[in-house]
C-alpha positions as CSV (number, residue, x, y, z in Angstrom):
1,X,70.7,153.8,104.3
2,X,69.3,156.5,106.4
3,X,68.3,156.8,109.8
4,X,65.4,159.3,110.4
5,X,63.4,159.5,114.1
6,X,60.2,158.6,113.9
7,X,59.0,162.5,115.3
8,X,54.8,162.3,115.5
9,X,54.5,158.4,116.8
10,X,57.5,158.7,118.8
11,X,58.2,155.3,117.6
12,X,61.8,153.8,117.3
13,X,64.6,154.7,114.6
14,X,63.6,154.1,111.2
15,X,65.7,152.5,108.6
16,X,65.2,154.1,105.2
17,X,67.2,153.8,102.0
18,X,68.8,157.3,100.4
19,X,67.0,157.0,97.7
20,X,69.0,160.4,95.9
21,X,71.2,157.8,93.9
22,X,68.7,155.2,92.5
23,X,66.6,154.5,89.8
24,X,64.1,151.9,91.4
25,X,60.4,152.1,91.9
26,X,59.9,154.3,95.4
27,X,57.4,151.9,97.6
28,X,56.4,153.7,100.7
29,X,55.1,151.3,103.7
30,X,52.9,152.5,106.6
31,X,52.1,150.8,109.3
32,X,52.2,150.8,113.2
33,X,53.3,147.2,113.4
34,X,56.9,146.9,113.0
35,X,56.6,143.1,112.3
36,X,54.0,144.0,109.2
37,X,56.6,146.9,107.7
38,X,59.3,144.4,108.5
39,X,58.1,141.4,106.6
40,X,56.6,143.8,103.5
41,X,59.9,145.6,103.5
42,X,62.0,142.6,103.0
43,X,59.3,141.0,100.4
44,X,59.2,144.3,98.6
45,X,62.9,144.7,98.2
46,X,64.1,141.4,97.5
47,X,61.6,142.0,94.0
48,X,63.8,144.7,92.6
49,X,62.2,148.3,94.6
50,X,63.3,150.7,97.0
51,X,61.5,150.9,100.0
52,X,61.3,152.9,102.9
53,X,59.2,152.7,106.0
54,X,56.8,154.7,108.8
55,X,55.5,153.8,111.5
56,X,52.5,156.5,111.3
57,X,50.6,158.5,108.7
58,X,51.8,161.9,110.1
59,X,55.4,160.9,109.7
60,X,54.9,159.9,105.9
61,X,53.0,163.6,104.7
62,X,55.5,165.7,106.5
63,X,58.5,163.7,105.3
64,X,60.3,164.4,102.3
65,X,60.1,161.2,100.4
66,X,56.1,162.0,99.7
67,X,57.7,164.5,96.9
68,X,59.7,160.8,95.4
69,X,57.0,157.5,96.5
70,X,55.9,156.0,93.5
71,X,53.0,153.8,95.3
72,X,51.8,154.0,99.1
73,X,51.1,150.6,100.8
74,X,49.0,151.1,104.1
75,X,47.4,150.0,107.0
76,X,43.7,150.9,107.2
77,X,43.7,150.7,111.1
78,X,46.4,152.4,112.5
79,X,46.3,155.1,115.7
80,X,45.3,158.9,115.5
81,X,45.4,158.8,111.3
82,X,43.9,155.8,109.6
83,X,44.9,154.4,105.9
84,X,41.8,156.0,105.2
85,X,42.2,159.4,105.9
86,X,45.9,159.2,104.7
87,X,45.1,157.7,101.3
88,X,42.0,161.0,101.4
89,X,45.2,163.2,102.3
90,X,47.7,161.9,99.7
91,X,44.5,161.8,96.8
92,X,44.7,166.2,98.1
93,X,48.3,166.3,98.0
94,X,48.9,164.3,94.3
95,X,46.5,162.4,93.1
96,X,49.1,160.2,91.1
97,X,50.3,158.3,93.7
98,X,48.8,154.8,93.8
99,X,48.1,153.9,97.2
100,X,47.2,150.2,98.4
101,X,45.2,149.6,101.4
102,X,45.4,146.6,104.0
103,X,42.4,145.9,105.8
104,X,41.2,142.6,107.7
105,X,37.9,144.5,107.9
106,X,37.0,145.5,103.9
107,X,33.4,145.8,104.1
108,X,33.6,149.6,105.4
109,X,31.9,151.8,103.4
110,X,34.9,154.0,102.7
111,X,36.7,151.1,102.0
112,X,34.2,150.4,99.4
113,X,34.4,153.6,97.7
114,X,37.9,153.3,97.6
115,X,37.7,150.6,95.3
116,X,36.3,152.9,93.0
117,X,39.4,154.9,92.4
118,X,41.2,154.2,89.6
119,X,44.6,154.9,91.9
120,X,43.5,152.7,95.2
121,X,43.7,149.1,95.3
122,X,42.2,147.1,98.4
123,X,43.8,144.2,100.1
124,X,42.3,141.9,102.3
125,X,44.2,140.9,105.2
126,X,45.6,138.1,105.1
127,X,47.2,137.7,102.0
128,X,50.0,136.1,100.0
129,X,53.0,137.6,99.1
130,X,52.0,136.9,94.9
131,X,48.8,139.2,95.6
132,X,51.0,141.7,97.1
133,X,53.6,142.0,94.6
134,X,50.6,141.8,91.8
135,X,49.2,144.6,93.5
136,X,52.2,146.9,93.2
137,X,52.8,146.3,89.7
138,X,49.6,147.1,89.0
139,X,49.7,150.5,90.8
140,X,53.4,151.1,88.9
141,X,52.3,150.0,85.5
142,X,50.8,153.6,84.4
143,X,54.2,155.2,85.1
144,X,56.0,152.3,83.4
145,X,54.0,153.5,80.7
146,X,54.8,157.0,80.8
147,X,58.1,156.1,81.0
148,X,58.5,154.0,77.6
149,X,56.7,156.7,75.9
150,X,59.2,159.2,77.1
151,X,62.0,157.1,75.7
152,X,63.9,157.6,72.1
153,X,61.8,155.2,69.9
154,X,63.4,151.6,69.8
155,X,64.7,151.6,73.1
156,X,63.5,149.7,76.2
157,X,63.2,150.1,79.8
């Protein structure tokens, strides 16, 4: 595991996995509630993916593991940089990252349009841990695909 400091929210140590010597499915978490990126972390990595975790959307787009996460889970309403304006910066920054809101309030307009996007997936707070982990393997499933096709022809994932 790594440790990194939490720099823009000024938020507590961060436990993150070093994710240099696996294979797994990169989920990255944000959200200002450490009980929320808590309980999702340990749902999320007891299914088989690595996860690491910020506590604000700053931290995440500076941080080095954009370059590796495979699908963003996120808060809508967090402090200074909403879900929504961090799932607008990551669609600038590489539009192939799936990203999957969480939102007790989906009848925003941008929320709305979000649903549009073939790479954005809305989740209405609260829900259960099967829609969750539906969700992410519905956001991973076009790279799974990408992935078989890269393979020798007979051989499986």
């Amino acid at each position: 595991m790594i440790e990194a400091t939490c720099s823009t929210c000024q938020s507590a140590r961060i436990r993150t996995p070093d994710i240099t010597m696996t294979r797994l499915p990169v989920i990255a978490v944000v959200d200002d509630d450490a009980s929320i990126r808590q309980a999702i972390t340990s749902l999320i990595r007891s299914h088989g993916y690595a996860v690491y975790t910020f506590a604000c959307a700053e931290d995440f787009l500076h941080s080095l593991y954009f370059e590796v996460t495979q699908c963003l889970i996120t808060d809508v309403h967090m402090p200074r940089m909403s879900g929504m304006e961090l799932y607008l910066q990551v669609q600038e920054k590489d539009a192939r990252i799936p990203v999957i809101l969480m939102s007790a309030a989906c009848d925003d307009q941008n929320i709305r349009n979000a649903r549009l996007s073939s790479t954005c997936r809305v989740l209405a707070k609260p829900f259960d841990d099967a829609r969750l982990l539906d969700s992410i393997e519905h956001a991973l499933e076009p790279r799974a695909r990408r992935v078989q096709r890269a393979l020798p022809p007979g051989q499986a994932l």
